[in-house]
C-alpha positions as CSV (number, residue, x, y, z in Angstrom):
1,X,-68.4,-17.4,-30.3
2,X,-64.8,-17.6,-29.2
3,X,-63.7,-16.2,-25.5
4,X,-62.3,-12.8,-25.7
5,X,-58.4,-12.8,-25.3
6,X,-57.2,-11.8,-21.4
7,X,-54.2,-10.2,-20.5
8,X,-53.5,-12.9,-17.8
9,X,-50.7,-14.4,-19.9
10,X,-48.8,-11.1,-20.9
11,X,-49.4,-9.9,-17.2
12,X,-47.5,-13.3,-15.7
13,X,-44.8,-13.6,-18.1
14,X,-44.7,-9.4,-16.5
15,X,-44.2,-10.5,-13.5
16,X,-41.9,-13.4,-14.1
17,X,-39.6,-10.9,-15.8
18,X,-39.3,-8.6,-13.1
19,X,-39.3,-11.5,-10.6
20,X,-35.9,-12.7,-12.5
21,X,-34.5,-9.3,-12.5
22,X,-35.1,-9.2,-9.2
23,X,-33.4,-12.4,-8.0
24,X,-30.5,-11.5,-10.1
25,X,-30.4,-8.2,-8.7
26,X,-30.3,-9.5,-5.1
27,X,-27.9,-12.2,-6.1
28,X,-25.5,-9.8,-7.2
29,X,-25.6,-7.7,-4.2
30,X,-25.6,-10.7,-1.6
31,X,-22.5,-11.8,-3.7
32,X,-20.7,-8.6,-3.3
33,X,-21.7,-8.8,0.5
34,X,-20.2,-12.4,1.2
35,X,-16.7,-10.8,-1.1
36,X,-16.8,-8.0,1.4
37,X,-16.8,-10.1,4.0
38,X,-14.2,-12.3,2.3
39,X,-11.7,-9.3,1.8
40,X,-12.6,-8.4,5.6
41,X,-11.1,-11.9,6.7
42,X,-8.1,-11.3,4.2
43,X,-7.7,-8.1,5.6
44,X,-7.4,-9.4,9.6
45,X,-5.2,-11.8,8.2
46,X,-2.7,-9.3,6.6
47,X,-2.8,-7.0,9.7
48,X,-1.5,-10.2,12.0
49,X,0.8,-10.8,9.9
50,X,2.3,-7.1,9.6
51,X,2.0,-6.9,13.0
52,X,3.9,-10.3,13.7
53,X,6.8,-9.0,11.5
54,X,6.5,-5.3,13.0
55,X,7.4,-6.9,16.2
56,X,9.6,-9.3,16.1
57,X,13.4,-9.5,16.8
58,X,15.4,-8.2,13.9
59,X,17.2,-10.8,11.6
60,X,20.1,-10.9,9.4
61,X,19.5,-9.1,6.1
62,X,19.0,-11.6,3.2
63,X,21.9,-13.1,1.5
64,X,22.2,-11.8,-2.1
65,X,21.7,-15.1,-3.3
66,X,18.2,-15.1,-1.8
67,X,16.8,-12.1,-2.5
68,X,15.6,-13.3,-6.3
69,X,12.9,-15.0,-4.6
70,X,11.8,-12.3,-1.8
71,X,8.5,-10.5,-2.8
72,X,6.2,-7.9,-0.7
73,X,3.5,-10.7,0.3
74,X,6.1,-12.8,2.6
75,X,8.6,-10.4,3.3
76,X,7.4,-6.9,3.5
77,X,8.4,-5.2,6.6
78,X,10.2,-7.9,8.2
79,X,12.8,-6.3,10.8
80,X,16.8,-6.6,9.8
81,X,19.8,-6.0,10.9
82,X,22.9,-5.4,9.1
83,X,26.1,-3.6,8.6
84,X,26.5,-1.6,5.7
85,X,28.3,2.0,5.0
86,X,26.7,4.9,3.2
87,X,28.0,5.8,0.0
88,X,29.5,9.1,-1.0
89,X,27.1,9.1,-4.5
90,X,23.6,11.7,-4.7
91,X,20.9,10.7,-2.4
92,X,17.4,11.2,-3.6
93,X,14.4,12.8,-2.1
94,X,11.1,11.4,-2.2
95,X,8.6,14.1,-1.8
96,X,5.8,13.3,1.2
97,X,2.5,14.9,3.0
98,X,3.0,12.9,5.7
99,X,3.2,9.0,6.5
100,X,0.8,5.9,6.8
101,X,3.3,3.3,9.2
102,X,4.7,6.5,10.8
103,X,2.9,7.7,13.6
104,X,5.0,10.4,14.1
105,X,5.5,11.7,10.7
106,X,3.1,14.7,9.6
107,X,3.0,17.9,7.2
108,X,5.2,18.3,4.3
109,X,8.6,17.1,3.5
110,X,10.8,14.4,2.1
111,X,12.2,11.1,3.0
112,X,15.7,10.6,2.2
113,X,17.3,7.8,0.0
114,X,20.9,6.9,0.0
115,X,23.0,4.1,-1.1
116,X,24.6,1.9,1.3
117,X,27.2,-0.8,0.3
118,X,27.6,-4.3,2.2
119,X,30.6,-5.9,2.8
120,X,30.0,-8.0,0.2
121,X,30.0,-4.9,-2.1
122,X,26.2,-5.0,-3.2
123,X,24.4,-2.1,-2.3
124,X,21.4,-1.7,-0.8
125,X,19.0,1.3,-0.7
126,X,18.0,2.9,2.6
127,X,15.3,5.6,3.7
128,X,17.2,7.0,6.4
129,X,14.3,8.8,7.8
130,X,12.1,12.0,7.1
131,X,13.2,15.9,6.7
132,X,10.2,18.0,7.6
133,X,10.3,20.5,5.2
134,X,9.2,21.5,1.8
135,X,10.4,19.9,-1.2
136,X,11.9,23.0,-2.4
137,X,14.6,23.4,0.4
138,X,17.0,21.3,-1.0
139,X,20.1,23.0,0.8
140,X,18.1,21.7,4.5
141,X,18.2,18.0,2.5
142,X,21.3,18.1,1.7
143,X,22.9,18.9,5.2
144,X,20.2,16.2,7.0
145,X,22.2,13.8,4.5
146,X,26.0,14.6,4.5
147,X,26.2,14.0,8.1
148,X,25.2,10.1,7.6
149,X,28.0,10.0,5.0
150,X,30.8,9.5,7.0
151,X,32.6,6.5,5.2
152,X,32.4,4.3,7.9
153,X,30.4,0.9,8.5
154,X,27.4,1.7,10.6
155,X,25.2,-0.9,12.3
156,X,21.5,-0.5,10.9
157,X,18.2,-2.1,11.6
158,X,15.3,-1.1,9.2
159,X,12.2,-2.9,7.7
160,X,12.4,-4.5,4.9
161,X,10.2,-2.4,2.0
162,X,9.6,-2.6,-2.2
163,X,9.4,-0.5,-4.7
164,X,6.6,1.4,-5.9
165,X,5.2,2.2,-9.2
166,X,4.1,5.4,-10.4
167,X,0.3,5.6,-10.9
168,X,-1.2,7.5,-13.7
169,X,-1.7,10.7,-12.3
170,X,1.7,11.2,-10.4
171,X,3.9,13.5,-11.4
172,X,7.2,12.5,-13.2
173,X,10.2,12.4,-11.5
174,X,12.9,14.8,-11.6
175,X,16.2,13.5,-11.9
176,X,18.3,16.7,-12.2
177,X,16.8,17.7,-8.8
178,X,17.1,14.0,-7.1
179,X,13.3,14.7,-6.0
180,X,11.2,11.8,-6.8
181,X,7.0,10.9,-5.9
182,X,7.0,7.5,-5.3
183,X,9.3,5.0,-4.2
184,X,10.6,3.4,-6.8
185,X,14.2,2.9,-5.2
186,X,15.5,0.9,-8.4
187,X,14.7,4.0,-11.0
188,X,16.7,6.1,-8.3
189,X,19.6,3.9,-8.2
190,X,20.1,3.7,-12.3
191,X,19.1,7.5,-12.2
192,X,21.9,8.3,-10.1
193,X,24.2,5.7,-11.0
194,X,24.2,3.7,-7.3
195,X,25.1,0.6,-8.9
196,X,28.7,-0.1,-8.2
197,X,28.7,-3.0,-10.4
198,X,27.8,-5.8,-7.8
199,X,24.1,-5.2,-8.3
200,X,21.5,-3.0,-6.4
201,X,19.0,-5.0,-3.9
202,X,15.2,-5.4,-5.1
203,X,13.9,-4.1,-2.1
204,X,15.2,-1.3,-0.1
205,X,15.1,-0.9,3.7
206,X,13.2,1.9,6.0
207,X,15.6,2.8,8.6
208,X,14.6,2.2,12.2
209,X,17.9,2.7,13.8
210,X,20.3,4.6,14.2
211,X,18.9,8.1,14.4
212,X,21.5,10.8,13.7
213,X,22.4,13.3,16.8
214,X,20.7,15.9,15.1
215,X,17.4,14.0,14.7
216,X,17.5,14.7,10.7
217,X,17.1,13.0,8.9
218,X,14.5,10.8,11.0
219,X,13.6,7.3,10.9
220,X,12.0,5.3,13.6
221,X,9.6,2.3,14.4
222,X,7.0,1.4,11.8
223,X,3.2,0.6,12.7
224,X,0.2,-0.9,10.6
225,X,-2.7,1.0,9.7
226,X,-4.7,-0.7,7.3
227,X,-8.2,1.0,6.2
228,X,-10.6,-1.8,7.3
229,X,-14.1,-0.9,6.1
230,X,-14.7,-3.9,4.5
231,X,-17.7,-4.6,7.1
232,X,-19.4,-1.3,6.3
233,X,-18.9,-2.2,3.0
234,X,-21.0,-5.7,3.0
235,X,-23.7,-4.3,5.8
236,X,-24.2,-1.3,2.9
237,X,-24.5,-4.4,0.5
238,X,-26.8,-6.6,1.9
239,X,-29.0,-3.5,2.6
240,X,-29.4,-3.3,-1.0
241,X,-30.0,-6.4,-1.7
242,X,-32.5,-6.7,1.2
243,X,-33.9,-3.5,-0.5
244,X,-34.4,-4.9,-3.5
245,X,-36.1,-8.3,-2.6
246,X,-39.0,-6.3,-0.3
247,X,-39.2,-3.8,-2.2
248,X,-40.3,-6.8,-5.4
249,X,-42.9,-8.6,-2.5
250,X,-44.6,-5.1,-1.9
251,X,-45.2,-4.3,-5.5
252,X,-46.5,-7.9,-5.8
253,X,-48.7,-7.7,-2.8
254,X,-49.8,-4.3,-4.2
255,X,-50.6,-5.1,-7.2
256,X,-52.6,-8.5,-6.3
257,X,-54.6,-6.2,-4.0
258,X,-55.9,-4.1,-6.7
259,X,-56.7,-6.5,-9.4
260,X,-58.9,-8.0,-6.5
């Protein structure tokens, strides 16, 4: 007579299933642990480096025939100076909560765009600074402004910044009303005709100094404050994964134990 079949065979290829699954499953999750980490070391890196350009001496704005090959990875918030005067054209708002370099920014109100032309006649886009109220006193915005536009060269010394693109979910600008939701300083500039016909600056500067007698609009010194929870983030990771790989080894011990 022939042996009767087992269920040994089935049962092992079982378990050599769900020990794969396993090993990928832990895999996977060490993997996002060790990119965690990664991002954490990128992250460091970026903050020195902000904080390196925060700090240093201010430099001579960009010559025109550089800034084609300026972009925000090497040249965001480096410190300039310059000489420019603010032109007589409609400023825009940009519509804020509050500020994440400005420490003492908070609560609602808008931050102030203007025009300013260089010597050389380009023009370059400044943030003057923040005026605490809500986006619907336009009359406050509009006095905080005039009294920059004096029509005389003015010393500045700012950060250099770049635009920003709407996201999905952000409300459209509204030209008629000058108010905008993001920064994108080169929308502004062909909205409200800024262009003077010696082209507009890719970037735009956030205005350290001067601040006006009246403190409004008001700009001021920029600070970094990156989220960095990038080691929460791979502890939580390799948790799982550590999860995952006992949680296998006690179902096999188990499961030994009670075909014993």
């Amino acid at each position: 007579m022939s042996a009767a079949p087992t269920a040994s065979g089935p049962r092992q290829r079982g378990v050599a299933g769900l020990a794969v699954i396993a090993l990928v499953m832990v895999a996977v999750l060490a993997g996002l642990g060790v990119w965690q980490l990664q991002r954490r070391q990128e992250k460091h890196t970026l903050i020195a480096a902000l904080t390196e350009r925060l700090a240093a001496a201010p430099g001579p704005l960009p010559a025109a025939a550089q800034w084609p090959a300026l972009d925000a990875a090497h040249d965001e918030f480096r410190r300039v100076s310059f000489t420019a005067t603010f032109v007589a054209k409609p400023d825009a708002m940009v519509y804020s909560s509050g500020s994440a370099v400005r420490d003492d920014i908070s609560g609602p109100g808008a931050w102030a765009f203007l025009p300013a032309r260089l010597p050389g006649g380009a023009v370059v886009v400044v943030n003057a600074g923040f005026v605490p109220n809500t986006m619907q006193d336009r009359a406050r915005q509009d006095r905080a402004v005039t009294r920059l536009v004096t029509g005389a060269p003015m010393a500045l010394t700012g950060y250099l910044r770049f635009p920003e693109s709407a996201g999905v979910l952000m409300p459209d600008a509204d030209a008629g009303k000058r108010l905008w939701f993001v920064r994108d300083t080169l929308a502004m500039a062909r909205a409200l005709g800024w262009d003077e016909g010696h082209g507009v600056a890719p970037f735009y500067v956030d205005l350290e100094t001067p601040v006006p007698p009246s403190g409004e609009p008001k700009p001021g010194p920029l600070t970094v404050h990156l989220k960095d929870d990038h080691l929460q983030y791979a502890i939580t990771w390799f948790g799982l994964a550590l999860v995952v790989a006992v949680t296998f080894v006690v179902w096999v011990i188990q499961r030994r134990r009670a075909r014993a």
